[in-house]
KOLMITI-310097 format. One record per residue (C-alpha): residue number from 0; residue in three letters; x, y, z. Coordinates in pm, whole numbers, plus 50000, padded with zeros to 5 digits. Example, Ala and Ser with C-alpha at 12.3 -4.5 7.8 and 13.67 -1.06 7.14 Angstrom:
BEGIN
ATOM num residuo     u     v     w
ATOM   0     ALA 51230 49550 50780
ATOM   1     SER 51367 49894 50714
//
This chain:
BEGIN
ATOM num residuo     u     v     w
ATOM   0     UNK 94258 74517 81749
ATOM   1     UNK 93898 74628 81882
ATOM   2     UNK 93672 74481 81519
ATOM   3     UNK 93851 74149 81632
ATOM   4     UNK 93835 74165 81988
ATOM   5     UNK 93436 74260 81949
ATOM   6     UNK 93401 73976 81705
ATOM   7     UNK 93580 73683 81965
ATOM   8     UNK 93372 73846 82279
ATOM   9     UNK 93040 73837 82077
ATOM  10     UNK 93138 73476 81903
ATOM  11     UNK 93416 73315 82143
ATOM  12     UNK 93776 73244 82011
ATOM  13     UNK 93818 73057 81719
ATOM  14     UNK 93964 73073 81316
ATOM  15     UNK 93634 73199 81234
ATOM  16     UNK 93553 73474 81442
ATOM  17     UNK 93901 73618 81436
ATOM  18     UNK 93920 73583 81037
ATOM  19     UNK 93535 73731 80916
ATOM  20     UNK 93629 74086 81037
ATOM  21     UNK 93921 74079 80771
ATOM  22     UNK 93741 73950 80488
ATOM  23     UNK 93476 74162 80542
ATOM  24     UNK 93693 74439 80532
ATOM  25     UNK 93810 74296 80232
ATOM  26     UNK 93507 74296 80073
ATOM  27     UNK 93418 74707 80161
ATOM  28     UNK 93759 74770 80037
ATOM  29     UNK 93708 74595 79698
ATOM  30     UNK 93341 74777 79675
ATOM  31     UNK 93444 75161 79793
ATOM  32     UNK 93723 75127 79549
ATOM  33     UNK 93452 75020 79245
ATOM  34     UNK 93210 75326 79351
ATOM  35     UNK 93504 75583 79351
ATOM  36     UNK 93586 75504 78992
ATOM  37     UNK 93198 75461 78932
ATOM  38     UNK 93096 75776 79021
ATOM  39     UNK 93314 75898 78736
ATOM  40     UNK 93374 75665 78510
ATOM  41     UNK 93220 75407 78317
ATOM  42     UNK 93098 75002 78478
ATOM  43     UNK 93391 74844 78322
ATOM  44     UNK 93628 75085 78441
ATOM  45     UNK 93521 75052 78791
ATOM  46     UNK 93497 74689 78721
ATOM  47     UNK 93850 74642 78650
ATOM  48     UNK 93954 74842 78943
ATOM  49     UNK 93776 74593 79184
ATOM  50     UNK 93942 74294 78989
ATOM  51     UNK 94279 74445 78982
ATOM  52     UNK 94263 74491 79382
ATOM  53     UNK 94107 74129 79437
ATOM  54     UNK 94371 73987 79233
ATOM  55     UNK 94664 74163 79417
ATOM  56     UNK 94832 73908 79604
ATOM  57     UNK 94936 74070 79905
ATOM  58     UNK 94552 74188 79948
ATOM  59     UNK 94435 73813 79934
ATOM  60     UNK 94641 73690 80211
ATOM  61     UNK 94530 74042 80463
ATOM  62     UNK 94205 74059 80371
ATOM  63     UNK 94143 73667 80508
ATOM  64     UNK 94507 73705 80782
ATOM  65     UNK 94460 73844 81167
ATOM  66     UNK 94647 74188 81121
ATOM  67     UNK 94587 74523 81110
ATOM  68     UNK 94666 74615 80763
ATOM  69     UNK 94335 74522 80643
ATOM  70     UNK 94145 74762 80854
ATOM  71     UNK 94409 75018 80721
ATOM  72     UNK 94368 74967 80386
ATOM  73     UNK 93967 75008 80426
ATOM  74     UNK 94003 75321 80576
ATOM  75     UNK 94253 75506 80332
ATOM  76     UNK 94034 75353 80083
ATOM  77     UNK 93740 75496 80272
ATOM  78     UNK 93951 75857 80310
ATOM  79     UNK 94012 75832 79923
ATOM  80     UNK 93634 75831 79856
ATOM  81     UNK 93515 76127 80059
ATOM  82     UNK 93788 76302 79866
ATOM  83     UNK 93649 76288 79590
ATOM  84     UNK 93334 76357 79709
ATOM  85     UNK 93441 76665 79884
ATOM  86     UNK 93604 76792 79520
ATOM  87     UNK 93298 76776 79368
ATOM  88     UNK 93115 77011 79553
ATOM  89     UNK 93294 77161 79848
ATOM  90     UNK 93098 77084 80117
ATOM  91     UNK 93225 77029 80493
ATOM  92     UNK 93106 76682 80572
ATOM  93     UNK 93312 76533 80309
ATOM  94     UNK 93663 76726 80457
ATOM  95     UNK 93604 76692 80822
ATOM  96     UNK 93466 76301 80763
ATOM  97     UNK 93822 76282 80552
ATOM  98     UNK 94005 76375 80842
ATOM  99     UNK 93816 76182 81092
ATOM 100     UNK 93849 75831 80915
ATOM 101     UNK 94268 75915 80861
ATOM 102     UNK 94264 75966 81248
ATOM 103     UNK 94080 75625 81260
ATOM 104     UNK 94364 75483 81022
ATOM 105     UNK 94601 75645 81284
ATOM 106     UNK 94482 75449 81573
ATOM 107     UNK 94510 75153 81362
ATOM 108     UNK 94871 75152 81291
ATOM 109     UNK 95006 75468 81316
ATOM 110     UNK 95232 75701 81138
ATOM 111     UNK 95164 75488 80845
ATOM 112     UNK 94819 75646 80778
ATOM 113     UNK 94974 75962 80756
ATOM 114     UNK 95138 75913 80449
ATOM 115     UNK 94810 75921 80254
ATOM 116     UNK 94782 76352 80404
ATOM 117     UNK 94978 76496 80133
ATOM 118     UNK 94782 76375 79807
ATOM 119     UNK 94410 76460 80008
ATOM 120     UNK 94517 76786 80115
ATOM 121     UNK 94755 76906 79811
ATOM 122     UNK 94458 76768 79533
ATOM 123     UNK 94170 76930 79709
ATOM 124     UNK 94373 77255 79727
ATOM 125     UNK 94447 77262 79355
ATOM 126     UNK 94099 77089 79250
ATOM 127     UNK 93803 77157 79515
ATOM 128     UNK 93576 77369 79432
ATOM 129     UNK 93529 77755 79563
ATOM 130     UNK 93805 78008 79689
ATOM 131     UNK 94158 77877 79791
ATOM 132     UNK 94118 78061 80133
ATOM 133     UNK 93794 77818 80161
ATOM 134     UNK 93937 77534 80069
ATOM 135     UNK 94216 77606 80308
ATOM 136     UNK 94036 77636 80608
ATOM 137     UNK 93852 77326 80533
ATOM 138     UNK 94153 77191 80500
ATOM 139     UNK 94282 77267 80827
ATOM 140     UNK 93964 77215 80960
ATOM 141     UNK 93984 76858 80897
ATOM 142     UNK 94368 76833 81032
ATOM 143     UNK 94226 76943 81332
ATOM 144     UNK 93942 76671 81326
ATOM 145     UNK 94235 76415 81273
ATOM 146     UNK 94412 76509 81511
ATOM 147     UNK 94139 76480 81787
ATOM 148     UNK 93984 76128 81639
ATOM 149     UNK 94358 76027 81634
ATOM 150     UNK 94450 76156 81965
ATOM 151     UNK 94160 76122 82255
ATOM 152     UNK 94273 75738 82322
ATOM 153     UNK 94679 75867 82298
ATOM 154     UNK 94591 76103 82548
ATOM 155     UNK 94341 75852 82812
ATOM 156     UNK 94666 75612 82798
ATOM 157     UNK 94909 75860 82854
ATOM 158     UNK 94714 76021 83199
ATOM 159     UNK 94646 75693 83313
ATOM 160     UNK 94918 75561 83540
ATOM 161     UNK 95196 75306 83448
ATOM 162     UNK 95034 75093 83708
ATOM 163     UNK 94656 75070 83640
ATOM 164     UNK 94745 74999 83242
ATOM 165     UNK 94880 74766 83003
ATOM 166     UNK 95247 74752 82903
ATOM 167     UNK 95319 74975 82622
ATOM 168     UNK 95449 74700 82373
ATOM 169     UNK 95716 74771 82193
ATOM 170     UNK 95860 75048 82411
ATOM 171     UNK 96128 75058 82643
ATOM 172     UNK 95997 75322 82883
ATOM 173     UNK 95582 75197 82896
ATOM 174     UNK 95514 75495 82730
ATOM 175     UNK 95258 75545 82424
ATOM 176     UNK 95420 75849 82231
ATOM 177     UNK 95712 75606 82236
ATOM 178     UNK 95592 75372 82007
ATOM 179     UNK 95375 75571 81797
ATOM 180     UNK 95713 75796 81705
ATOM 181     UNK 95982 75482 81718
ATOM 182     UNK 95868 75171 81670
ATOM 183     UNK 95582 75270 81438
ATOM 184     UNK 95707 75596 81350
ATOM 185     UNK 96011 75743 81239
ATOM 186     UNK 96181 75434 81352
ATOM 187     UNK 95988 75237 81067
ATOM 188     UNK 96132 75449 80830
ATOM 189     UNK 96510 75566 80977
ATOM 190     UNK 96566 75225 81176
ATOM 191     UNK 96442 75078 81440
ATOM 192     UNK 96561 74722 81608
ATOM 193     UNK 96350 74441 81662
ATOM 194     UNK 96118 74261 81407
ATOM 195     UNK 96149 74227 81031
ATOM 196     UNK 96098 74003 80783
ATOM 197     UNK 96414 73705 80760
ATOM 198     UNK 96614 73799 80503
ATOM 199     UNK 96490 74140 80455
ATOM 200     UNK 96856 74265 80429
ATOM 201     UNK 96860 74089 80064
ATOM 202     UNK 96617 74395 79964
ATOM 203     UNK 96851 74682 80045
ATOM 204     UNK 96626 75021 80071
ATOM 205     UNK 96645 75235 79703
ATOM 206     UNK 96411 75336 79405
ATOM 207     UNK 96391 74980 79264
ATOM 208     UNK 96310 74759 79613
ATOM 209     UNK 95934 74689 79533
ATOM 210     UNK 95983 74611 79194
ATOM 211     UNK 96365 74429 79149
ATOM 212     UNK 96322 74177 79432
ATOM 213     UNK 96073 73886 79386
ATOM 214     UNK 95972 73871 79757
ATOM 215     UNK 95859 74191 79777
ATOM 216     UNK 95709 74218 79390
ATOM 217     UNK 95512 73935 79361
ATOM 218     UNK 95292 74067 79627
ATOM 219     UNK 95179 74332 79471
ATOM 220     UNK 95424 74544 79231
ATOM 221     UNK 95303 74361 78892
ATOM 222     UNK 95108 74645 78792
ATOM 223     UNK 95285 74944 78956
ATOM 224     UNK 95504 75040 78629
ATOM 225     UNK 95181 74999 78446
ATOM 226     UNK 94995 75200 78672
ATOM 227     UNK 95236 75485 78687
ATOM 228     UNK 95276 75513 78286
ATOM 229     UNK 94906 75550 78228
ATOM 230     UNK 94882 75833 78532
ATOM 231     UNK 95142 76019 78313
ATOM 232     UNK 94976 75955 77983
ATOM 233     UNK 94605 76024 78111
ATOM 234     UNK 94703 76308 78277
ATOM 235     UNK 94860 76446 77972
ATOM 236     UNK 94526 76329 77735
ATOM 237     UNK 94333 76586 78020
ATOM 238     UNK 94566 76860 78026
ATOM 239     UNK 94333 77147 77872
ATOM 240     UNK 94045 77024 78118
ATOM 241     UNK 93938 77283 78368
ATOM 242     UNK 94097 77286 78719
ATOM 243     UNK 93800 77126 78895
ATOM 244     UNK 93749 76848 78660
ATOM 245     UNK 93681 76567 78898
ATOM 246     UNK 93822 76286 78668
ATOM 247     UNK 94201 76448 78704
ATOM 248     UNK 94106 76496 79063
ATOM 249     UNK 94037 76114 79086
ATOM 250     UNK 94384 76051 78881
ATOM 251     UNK 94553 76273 79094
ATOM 252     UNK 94435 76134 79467
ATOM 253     UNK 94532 75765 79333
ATOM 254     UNK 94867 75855 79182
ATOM 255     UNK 94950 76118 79496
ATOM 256     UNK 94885 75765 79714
ATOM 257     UNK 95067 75546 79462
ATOM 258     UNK 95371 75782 79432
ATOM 259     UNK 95397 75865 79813
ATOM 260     UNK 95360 75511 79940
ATOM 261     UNK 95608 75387 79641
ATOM 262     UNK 95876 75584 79774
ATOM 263     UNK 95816 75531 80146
ATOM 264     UNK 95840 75141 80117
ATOM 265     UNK 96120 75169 79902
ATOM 266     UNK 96362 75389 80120
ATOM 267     UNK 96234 75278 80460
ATOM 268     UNK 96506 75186 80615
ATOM 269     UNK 96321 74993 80939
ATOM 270     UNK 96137 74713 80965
ATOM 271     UNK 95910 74619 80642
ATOM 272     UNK 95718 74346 80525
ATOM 273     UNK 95601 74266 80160
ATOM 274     UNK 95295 74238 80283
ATOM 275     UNK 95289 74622 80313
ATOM 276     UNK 95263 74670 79943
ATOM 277     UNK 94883 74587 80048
ATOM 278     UNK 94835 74960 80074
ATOM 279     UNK 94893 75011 79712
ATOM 280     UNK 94656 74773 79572
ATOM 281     UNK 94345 75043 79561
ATOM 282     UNK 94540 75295 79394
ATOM 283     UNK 94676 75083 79153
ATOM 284     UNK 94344 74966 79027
ATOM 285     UNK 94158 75308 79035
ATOM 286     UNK 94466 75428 78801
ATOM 287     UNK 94412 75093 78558
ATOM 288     UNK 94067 75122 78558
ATOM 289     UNK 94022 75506 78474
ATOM 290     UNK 94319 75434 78231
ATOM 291     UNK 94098 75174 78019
ATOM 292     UNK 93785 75440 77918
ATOM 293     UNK 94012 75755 77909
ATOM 294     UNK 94277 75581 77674
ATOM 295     UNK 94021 75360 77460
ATOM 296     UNK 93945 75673 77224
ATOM 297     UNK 94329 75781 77221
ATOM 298     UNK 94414 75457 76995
ATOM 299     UNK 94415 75669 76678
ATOM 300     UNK 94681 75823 76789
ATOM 301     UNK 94992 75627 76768
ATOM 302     UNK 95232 75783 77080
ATOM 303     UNK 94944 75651 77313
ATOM 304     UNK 94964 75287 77134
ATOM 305     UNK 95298 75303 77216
ATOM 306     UNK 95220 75428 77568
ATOM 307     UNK 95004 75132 77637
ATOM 308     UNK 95212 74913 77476
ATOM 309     UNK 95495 74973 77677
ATOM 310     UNK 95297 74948 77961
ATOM 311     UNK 95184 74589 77877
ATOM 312     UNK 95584 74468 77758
ATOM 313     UNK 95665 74616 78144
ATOM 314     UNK 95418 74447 78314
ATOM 315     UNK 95469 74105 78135
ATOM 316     UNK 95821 74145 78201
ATOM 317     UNK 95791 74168 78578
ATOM 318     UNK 95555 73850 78560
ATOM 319     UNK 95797 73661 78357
ATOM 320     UNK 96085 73749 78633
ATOM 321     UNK 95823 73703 78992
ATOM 322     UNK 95711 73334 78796
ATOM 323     UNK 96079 73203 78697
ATOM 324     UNK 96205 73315 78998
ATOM 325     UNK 95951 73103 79185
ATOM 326     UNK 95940 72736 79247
ATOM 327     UNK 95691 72451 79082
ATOM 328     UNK 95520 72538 78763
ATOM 329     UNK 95607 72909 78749
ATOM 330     UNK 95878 72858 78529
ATOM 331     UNK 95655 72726 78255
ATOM 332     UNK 95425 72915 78345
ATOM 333     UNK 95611 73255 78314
ATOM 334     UNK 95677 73131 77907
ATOM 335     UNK 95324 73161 77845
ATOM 336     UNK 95262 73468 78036
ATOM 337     UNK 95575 73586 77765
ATOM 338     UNK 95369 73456 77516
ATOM 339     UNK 95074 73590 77554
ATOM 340     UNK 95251 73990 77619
ATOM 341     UNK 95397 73976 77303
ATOM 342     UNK 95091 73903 77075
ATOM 343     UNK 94915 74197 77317
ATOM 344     UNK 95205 74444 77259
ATOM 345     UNK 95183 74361 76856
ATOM 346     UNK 94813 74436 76861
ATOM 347     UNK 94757 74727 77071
ATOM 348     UNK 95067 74877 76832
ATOM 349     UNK 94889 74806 76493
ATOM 350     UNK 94538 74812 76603
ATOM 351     UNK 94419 74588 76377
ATOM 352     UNK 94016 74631 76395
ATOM 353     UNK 93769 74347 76322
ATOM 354     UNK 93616 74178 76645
ATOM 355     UNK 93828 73891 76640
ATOM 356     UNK 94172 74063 76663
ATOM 357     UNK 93969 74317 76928
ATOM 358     UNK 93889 73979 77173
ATOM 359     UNK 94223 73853 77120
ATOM 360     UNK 94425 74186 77215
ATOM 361     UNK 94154 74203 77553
ATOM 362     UNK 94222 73859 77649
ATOM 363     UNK 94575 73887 77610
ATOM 364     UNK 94631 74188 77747
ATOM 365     UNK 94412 74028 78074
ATOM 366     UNK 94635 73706 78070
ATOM 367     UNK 94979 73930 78043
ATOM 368     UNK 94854 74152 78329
ATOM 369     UNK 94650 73924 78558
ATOM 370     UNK 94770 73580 78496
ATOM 371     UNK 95059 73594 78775
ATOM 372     UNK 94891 73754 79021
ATOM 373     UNK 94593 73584 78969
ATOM 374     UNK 94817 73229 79017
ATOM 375     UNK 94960 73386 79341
ATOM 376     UNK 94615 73517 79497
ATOM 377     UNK 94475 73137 79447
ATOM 378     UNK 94785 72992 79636
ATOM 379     UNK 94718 73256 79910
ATOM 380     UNK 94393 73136 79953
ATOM 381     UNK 94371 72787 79953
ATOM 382     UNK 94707 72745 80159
ATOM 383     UNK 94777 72801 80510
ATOM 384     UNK 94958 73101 80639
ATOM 385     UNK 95119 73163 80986
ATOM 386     UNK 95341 73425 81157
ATOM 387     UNK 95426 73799 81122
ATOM 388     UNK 95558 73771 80803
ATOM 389     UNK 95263 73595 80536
ATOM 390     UNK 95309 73590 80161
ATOM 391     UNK 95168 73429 79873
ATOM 392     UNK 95339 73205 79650
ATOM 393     UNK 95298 72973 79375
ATOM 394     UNK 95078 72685 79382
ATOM 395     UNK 95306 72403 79440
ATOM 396     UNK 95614 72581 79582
ATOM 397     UNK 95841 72373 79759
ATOM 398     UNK 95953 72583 80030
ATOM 399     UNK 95755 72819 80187
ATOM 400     UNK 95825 73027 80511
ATOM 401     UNK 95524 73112 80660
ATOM 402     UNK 95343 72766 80693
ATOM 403     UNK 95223 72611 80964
ATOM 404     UNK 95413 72265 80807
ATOM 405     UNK 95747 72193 80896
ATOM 406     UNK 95814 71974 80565
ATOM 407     UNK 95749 72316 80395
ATOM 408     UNK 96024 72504 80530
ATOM 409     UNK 96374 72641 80418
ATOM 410     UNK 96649 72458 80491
ATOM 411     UNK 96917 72668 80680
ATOM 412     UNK 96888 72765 81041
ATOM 413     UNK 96465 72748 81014
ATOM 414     UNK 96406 72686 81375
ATOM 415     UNK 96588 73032 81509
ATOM 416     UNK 96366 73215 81204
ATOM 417     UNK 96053 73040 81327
ATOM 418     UNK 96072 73186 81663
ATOM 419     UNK 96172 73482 81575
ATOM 420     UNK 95901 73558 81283
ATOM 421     UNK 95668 73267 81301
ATOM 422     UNK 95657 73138 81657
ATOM 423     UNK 95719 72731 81741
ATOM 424     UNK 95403 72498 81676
ATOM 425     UNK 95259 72396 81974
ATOM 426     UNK 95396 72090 82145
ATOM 427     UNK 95095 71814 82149
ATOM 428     UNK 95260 71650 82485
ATOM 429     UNK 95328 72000 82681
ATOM 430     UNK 94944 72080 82603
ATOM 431     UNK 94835 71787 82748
ATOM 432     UNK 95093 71858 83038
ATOM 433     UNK 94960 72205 83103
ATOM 434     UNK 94628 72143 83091
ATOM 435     UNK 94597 71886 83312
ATOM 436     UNK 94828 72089 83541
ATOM 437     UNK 94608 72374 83568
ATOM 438     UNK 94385 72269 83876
ATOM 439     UNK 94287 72475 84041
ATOM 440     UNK 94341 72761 83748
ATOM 441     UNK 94565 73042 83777
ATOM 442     UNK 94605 73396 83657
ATOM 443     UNK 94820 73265 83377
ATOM 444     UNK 94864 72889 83343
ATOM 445     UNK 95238 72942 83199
ATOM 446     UNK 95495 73157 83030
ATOM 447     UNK 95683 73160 82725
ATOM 448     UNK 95928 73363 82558
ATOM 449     UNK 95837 73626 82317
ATOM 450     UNK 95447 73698 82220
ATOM 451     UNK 95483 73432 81862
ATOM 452     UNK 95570 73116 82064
ATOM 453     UNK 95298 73188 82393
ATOM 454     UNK 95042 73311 82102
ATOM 455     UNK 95060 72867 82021
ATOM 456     UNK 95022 72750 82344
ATOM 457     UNK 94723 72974 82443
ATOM 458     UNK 94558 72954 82109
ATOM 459     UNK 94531 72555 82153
ATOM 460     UNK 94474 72588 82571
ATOM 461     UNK 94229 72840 82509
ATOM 462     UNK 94380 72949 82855
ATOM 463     UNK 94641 73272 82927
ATOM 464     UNK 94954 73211 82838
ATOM 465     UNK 95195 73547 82947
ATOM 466     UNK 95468 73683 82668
ATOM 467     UNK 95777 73709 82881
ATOM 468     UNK 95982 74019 82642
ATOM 469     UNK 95670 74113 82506
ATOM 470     UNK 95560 74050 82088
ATOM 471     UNK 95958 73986 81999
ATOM 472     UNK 96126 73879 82340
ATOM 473     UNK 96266 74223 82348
ATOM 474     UNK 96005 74446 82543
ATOM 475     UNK 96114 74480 82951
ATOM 476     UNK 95825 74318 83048
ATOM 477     UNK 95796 74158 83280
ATOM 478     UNK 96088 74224 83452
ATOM 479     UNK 96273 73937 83660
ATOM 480     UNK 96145 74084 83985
ATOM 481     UNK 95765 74185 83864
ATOM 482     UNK 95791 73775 83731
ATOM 483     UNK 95910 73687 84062
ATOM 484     UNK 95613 73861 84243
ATOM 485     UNK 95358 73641 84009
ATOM 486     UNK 95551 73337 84081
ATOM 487     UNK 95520 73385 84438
ATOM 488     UNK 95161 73499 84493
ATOM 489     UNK 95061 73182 84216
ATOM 490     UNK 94957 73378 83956
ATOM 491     UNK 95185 73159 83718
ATOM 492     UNK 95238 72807 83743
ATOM 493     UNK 95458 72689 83409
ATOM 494     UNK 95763 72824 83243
ATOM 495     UNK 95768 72729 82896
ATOM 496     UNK 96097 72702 82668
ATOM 497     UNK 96264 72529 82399
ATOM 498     UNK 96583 72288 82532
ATOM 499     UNK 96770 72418 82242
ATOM 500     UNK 96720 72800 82349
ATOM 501     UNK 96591 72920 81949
ATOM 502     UNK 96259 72998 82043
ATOM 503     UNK 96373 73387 81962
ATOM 504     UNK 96635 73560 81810
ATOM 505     UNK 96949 73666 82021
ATOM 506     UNK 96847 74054 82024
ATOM 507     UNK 96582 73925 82246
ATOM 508     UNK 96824 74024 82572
ATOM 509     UNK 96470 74083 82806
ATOM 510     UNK 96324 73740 82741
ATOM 511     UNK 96676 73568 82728
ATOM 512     UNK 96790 73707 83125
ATOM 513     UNK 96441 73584 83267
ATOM 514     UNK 96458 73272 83095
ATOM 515     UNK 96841 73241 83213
ATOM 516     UNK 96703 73329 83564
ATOM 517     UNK 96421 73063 83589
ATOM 518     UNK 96663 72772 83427
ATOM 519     UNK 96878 72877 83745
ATOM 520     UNK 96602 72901 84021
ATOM 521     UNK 96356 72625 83959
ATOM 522     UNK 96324 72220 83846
ATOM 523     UNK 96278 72149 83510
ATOM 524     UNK 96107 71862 83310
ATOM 525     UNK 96161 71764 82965
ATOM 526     UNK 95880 71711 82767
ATOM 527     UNK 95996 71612 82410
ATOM 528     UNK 96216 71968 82230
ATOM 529     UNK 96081 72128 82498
ATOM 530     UNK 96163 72209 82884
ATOM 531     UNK 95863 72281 83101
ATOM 532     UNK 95933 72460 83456
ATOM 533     UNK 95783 72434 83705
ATOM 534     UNK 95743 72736 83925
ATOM 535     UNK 95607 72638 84268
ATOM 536     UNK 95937 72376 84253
ATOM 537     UNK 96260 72547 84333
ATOM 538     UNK 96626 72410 84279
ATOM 539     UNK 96780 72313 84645
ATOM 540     UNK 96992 72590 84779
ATOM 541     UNK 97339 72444 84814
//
């Protein structure tokens, strides 16, 4: 949160000064992952890489969307280069700045920046440079960095008291270590109530998650077959190469990332989002991109034809299933895409050699591998994305969950889903209401349950608005008797609910017994789908 809070204290609070942070992070992302193929590998190579990651859908929506995956993904990019800097020559810097940035990554969201430790530290044993008892002490050297640029704000928030700190969102005992282990932890991964993506129970946890279900492929699983082919096949082509060689120690960072990731999103059992395959869109264009010069000379040989071909028919038929399975022109669309795979798979196999056949094979192999995600990124960024849950889709796709528009949503029981994952739009009359109401200004001019629906109201006040149950309604805070104690000394003047009760999903039990309380303790107005309390008017006492 602090690249984003520093941006809207320096600029004020608006789109723009919440958004640039992101998409400047996109934009370092996208550049350290062209100079860590660059520095051993050829321009194109590292060219492709940055394509592949700009066109990865779920990287074009967080790269330009207020969340903290994009910092994440610039720092295990960032973690990935120094690497393979420190396994070319050995030097400290490179380890202990390793092991300061994944620290960094932790304080940005958690355990999941952990996942990246195995590939660093298992590749620079078996490939640094120097003696293994060297290379080991470095190693632990730079766990101990970690843990110190991880842990000095963990430890300030701990020792301060419950009383002179923020809530601990997303606990249930205001405690730190609480969330960091359960809610972003091993509760991620094991279980953990609360959140989620609606209808994330239709993509059961096992090997083929990322790739078998649309929702969670299209974001960013069109190339990971691909990528995971050519790892094995490159690998192989470098076999008698000698242990340092820092082009296998490049392979083996991105596929140690690409494997270990891959098979945490696709057991997890706890709360996931598609938008997490994010974190696999650098490795899976450092492994294309090497893949393209180290294979190029292996076309005489007919096994890796066959290798690359396979690689292509895979890839084309995961675009063929993300397009027909969404709505608008992807049908049609996914034909061509079918099209275009096949005459790529015929050439790479027989290798036919003038120039003509050579720009024909490139330009299909380009349209079978970038042609759907290339269609999704566009829709990401010209269309509108709210809630905790964004995804790209096709360009003209007739229902879409995370929009802003109304007309654009599922049918079904939309309004319980919005509150739950998307938070209510803003009611134009209650605005009006609440800012006329706040004279002379208070602490907070009203309340509202759950963090999604308050997030509206003081986003278009540009005044505090408090999250009664925290980000989903089901955080103890604030309890009915701290609320009451801000009610009485004035520090809130509005109570702010839907008449229908679906601003939040019924797991929400915190948010639901305070707003129970206040619909029995004080007078209500109606104010179109909305009921607006207000708190210095009690009920009569019978």
């Amino acid at each position: 949160m602090w690249l984003t809070a520093l941006s809207v204290r320096l600029f004020g609070l608006s789109s723009w000064s919440l958004l640039v942070p992101q998409a400047l992070l996109g934009v370092a992302t996208v550049s350290l992952t062209y100079f860590t193929v660059r520095r051993h590998f050829r321009h194109s190579s590292a060219m492709i890489a940055g394509i592949v990651l700009l066109l990865t859908p779920a990287a074009a929506v967080m790269f330009r969307y207020n969340n903290p995956d994009a910092l994440l993904t610039f720092l295990l990019t960032l973690a990935m280069y120094l690497m393979t800097r420190a396994t070319e020559d050995g030097r400290w810097r490179w380890v202990l700045s390793t092991g300061a940035v994944i620290g960094a990554a932790f304080l940005t969201k958690s355990a999941q920046a952990l996942l990246l430790l195995p590939a660093l530290g298992g590749v620079y044993l078996y490939a640094g440079p120097g003696r293994i008892q060297r290379r080991f002490l470095q190693l632990m050297a730079g766990v101990g960095t970690m843990i110190v640029t991880a842990g000095w704000w963990v430890v300030i928030a701990e020792t301060t008291p419950p009383e002179a700190r923020p809530y601990a969102g997303g606990s249930f005992s205001n405690s730190f270590v609480e969330v960091l282990l359960r809610q972003n932890g091993l509760g991620r991964i094991l279980g953990a109530a609360g959140g989620g993506t609606p209808g994330q129970e239709a993509a059961p946890p096992g090997p083929f998650r990322l790739i078998m279900y649309s929702s969670y492929g299209s974001q960013g699983a069109w190339l990971l077959p691909a990528a995971a082919i050519l790892l094995i096949a490159t690998l192989i082509l470098l076999r008698r190469q000698p242990r340092t060689d820092p082009r296998r120690a490049t392979l083996l960072l991105s596929g140690g990332w690409l494997l270990s990731y891959w098979a945490i999103f696709s057991f997890m059992g706890g709360v996931t989002h598609p938008y997490y395959l994010i974190a696999l869109a650098p490795p899976t264009a450092m492994l294309i991109g090497a893949a393209w010069q180290l294979l190029r000379p292996a076309q005489r040989w007919v096994p890796y034809r066959l290798v690359v071909a396979l690689a292509v028919l895979i890839s084309g038929i995961l675009a063929f299933g993300y397009l027909t399975n969404s709505s608008g022109s992807g049908p049609v669309l996914a034909m061509t895409v079918v099209a275009f795979c096949l005459v790529a798979c015929e050439l790479v196999v027989f290798r036919i050699r003038n120039r003509t056949a050579r720009r024909i094979t490139a330009f299909s192999l380009a349209a079978t591998c970038g042609l759907g995600p290339l269609l999704f990124s566009a829709s990401a960024v010209v269309s509108p994305h709210t809630g905790v849950s964004p995804a790209a889709s096709i360009l003209g796709s007739h229902a879409i969950l995370d929009s802003p528009d109304p007309a654009l949503w599922p049918e079904g029981n939309s309004q319980s889903i919005r509150g739950s994952a998307l938070g209510h739009p803003a009611d134009a009359e209650v605005l009006a209401f609440l800012r006329d109401g706040d004279n002379p200004p208070s602490r907070w001019v009203a309340a509202s349950p759950g963090a999604l629906n308050a997030a509206q109201y003081q986003l278009n006040l540009q005044l505090p608005v408090i999250p009664v149950g925290g980000f989903n309604g089901g955080t103890p805070y604030p309890t009915i008797s701290q609320f009451r104690e801000y009610v009485e000394s004035g520090q809130i003047k509005y109570y702010v609910v839907r008449h229908d009760s679906q601003d939040i999903e019924a797991e929400a039990e915190f948010a639901k017994e305070l707003t129970e309380w206040v619909r029995g303790n004080f007078v209500v107005k109606q104010i179109g789908e909305m009921d607006v309390f207000d708190l210095s008017q009690r009920l009569p006492t019978s």
